[in-house]
N, C-alpha and C positions, 0 to 999 in steps of 0.2 A: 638419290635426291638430297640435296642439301639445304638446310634448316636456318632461318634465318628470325631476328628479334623482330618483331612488329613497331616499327621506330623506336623509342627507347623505353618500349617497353617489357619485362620479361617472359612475353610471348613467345613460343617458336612457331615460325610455320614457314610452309614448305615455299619453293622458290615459284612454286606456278600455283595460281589460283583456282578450281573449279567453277567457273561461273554455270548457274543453272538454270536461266532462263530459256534454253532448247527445249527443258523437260516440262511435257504437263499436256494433255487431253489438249489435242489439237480445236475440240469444240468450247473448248472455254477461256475467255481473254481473246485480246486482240492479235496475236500470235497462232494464225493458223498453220505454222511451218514447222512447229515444235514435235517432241517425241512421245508419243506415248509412254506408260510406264514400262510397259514391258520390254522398248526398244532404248527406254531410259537408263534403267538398272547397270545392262553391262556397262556402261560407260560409267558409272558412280565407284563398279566393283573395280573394274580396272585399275581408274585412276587412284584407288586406295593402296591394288595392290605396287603402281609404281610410285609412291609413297605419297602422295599427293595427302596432307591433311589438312587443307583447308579448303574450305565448298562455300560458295554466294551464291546465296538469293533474293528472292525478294514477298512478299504479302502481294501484289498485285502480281506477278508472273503467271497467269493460267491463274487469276483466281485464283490464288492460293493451293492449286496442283500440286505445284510445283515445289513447294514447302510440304506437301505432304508424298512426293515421290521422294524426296531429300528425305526426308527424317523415314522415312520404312525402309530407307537400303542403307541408313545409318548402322540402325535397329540389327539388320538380316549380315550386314558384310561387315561392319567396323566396330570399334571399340568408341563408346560415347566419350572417353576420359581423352582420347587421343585424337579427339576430330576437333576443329577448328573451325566452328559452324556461326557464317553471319548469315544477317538476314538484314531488312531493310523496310521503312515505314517512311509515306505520306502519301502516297497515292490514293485514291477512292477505292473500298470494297463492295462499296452499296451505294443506294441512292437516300440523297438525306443529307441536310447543311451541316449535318457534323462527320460527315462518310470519309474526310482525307484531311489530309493535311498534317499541322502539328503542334495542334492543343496539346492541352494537358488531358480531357478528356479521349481525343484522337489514339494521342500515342499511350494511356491507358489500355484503351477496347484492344490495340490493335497489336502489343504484346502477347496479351494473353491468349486472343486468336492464332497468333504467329506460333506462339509455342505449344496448345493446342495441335496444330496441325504438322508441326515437326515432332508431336509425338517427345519432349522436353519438358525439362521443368527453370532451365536457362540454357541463352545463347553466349556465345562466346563474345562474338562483336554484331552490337546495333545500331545500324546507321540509319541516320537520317536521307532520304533517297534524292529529296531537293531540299532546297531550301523555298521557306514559308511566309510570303510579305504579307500574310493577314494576320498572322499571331505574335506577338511582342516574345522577340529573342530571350527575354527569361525566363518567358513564361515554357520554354521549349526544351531551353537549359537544366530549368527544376527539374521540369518531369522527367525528363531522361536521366537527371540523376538520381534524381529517385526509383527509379528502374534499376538500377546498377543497385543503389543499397537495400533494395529489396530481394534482391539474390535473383535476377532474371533476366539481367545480363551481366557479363563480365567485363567489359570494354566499351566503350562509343566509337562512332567512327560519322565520316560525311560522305557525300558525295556530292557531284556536279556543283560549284556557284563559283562568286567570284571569288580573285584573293581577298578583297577586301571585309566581305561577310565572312568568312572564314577566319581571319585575324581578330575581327569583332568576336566573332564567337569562341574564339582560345581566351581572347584577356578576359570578355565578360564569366567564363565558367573561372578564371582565376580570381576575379576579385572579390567571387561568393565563396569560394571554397567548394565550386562542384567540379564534379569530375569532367576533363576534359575530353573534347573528340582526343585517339589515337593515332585514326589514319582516316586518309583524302584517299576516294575512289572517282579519277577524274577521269576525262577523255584522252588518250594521246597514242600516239602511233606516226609511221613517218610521212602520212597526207595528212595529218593535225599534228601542228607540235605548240601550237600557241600555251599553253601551258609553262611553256617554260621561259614567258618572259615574267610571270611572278609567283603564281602557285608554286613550282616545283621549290625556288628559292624558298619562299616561306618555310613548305613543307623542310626543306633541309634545316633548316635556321630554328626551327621550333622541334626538331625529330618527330614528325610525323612521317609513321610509314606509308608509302604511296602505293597503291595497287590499280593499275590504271586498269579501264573499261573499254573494249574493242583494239586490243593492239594489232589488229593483223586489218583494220578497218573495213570490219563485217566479209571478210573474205578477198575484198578489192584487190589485195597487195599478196594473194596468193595465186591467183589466175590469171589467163589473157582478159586485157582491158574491157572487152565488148563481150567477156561469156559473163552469162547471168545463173543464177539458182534457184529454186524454190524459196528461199529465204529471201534474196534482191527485190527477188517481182515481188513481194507479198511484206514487205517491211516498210512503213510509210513513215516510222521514225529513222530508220537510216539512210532514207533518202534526202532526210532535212539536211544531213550532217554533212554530205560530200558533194562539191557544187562546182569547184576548179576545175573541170574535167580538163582541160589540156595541160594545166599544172600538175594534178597529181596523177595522171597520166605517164609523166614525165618519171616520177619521184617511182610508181609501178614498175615502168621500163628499165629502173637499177637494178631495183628489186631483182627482176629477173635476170640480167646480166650477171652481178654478183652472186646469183645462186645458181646458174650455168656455169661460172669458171669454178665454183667451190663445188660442184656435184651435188648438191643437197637442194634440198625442195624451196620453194620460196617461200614458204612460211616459215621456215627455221630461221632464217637471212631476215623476214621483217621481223618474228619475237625475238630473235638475239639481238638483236640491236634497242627494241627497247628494256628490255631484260639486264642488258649494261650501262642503260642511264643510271648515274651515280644513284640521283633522288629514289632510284623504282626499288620497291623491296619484292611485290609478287604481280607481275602481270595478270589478270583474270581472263584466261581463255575460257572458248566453246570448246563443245565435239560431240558433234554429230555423225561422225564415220570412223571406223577402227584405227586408221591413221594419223588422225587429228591427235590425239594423245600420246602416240608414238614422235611423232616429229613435236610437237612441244617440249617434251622431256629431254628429247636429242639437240632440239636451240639451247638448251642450256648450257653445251659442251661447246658451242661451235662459238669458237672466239675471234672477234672482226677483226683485222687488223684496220691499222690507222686509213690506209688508203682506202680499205672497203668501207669501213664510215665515212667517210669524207665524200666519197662517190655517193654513197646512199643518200646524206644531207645535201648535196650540192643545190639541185633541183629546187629543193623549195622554197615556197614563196608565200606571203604572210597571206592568215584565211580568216576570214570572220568568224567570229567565236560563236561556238556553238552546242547543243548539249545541254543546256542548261534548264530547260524543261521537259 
């Protein structure tokens, strides 16, 4: 596994991401497709031991399950000094006008919940999970730096909006003197690449590490077009997300070609490809079956050449932007 800075900062962390939204009590949250703990765990140990130290998740994932299967196979399998543990705030935990979002009250309660149930006393990197039009940008910016100089987290980070709120929120945390986001956890993959007609730029232009969400888009670009999964049928936010069916259709049917002439699986062929966008520092995959982690770890070795990206980009065609709540 090879180790890379968190945009420019001196973080290391590994070149794939843990995402842990699979894991957590199938009865709780909107995610009936998820793992149990006990069907969670290997997957946390493995990924440690193919060196894997950085793990996402979130405070709404399974009701906070999910933050609490993370931080017990931290605990049982890993070294806390050596993990790379974000987590992520605005979503509702309760019911009640102040249950989400990203006050300064909000993102108080919802720290200490967070690290409560990761079984911590800080996280490494805290991101904000959306962006917030009901709460005045500084009032989001304080608190979250205040979170950092409180020793409870070590990093900022964002996820989902536009480029424009995103630049907003780098210069306004610069002209207080609070701590800045470090890294954008956006949508991209090669049925979404809208990202890279401003986001990824900025992100370059300001070193912000990028750790995209859904690179293999939720399974799509790893199967035939028309098979489905317990996940597909059962996921009402990833059905928001992919809509071109005979465009990214198209952009799937590379997919497979390029990973029939190279002998490897087609999820190796869709995460290498985003794994070698300049801007990308750690793709955040799944894995939900003993394979999923084996073939991620192996996209990293598998080097495109110029023709095989160029065939994989050819197809697409511009998608309405999406993701964003």
């Amino acid at each position: 596994m090879d180790y890379v800075r968190l945009g420019t900062t001196g973080l290391r962390v590994s070149r794939l991401c843990l995402g842990c939204m699979s894991y957590g009590d199938p009865g709780r949250g909107a995610h009936a497709w998820t793992l149990p703990e006990a069907d969670a765990r290997p997957f946390l140990q493995r990924a440690w031991e193919l060196g894997i130290n950085f793990f996402d998740t979130a405070n709404v994932y399974s009701d906070g399950h999910s933050e609490e299967i993370l931080g017990r196979a931290i605990k049982d399998f890993m070294r806390r000094e050596d993990v790379v543990l974000a987590t992520k705030v605005h979503g509702p935990m309760r019911k009640g006008p102040n249950a989400g979002g990203l006050s300064r009250k909000a993102i108080f309660t919802e720290i200490d919940a967070s690290l409560r149930r990761l079984g911590t006393d800080y996280v490494d990197l805290y991101q904000i999970h959306r962006w917030d039009p009901r709460t005045p940008l500084a009032e989001t910016l304080e608190a979250l730096h205040d979170v950092v100089k409180a020793g409870k987290a070590r990093y900022l980070g964002a996820s989902s909006m536009w480029a424009w709120q995103f630049a907003q929120a780098l210069y306004t945390a610069d002209l207080h003197g609070w701590t800045r986001f470090v890294s954008m956890q956006n949508h991209y993959n090669l049925i979404n690449r809208e990202e890279e007609r401003e986001m990824l730029p900025l992100c370059a232009d300001q070193g912000i590490g990028v750790i995209p969400w859904s690179p293999l888009a939720r399974g799509r670009l790893t199967r035939d077009w028309g098979e489905t999964t317990t996940r597909s049928e059962n996921d009402g936010f990833g059905r928001t997300l992919y809509r071109s069916e005979e465009a990214d259709r198209a952009v799937a049917d590379r997919v497979a070609e390029v990973a029939e002439a190279r002998g490897a699986p087609r999820a190796q062929v869709a995460l290498a490809w985003v794994a070698q966008q300049a801007a990308v520092t750690a793709p955040i995959i799944g894995a939900t079956k003993p394979h999923h982690l084996e073939d991620a770890v192996a996209a990293l070795s598998l080097d495109l050449t110029d023709e095989e990206t160029k065939r994989l980009e050819e197809p697409y065609v511009p998608h309405e932007v999406v993701g964003f709540r």
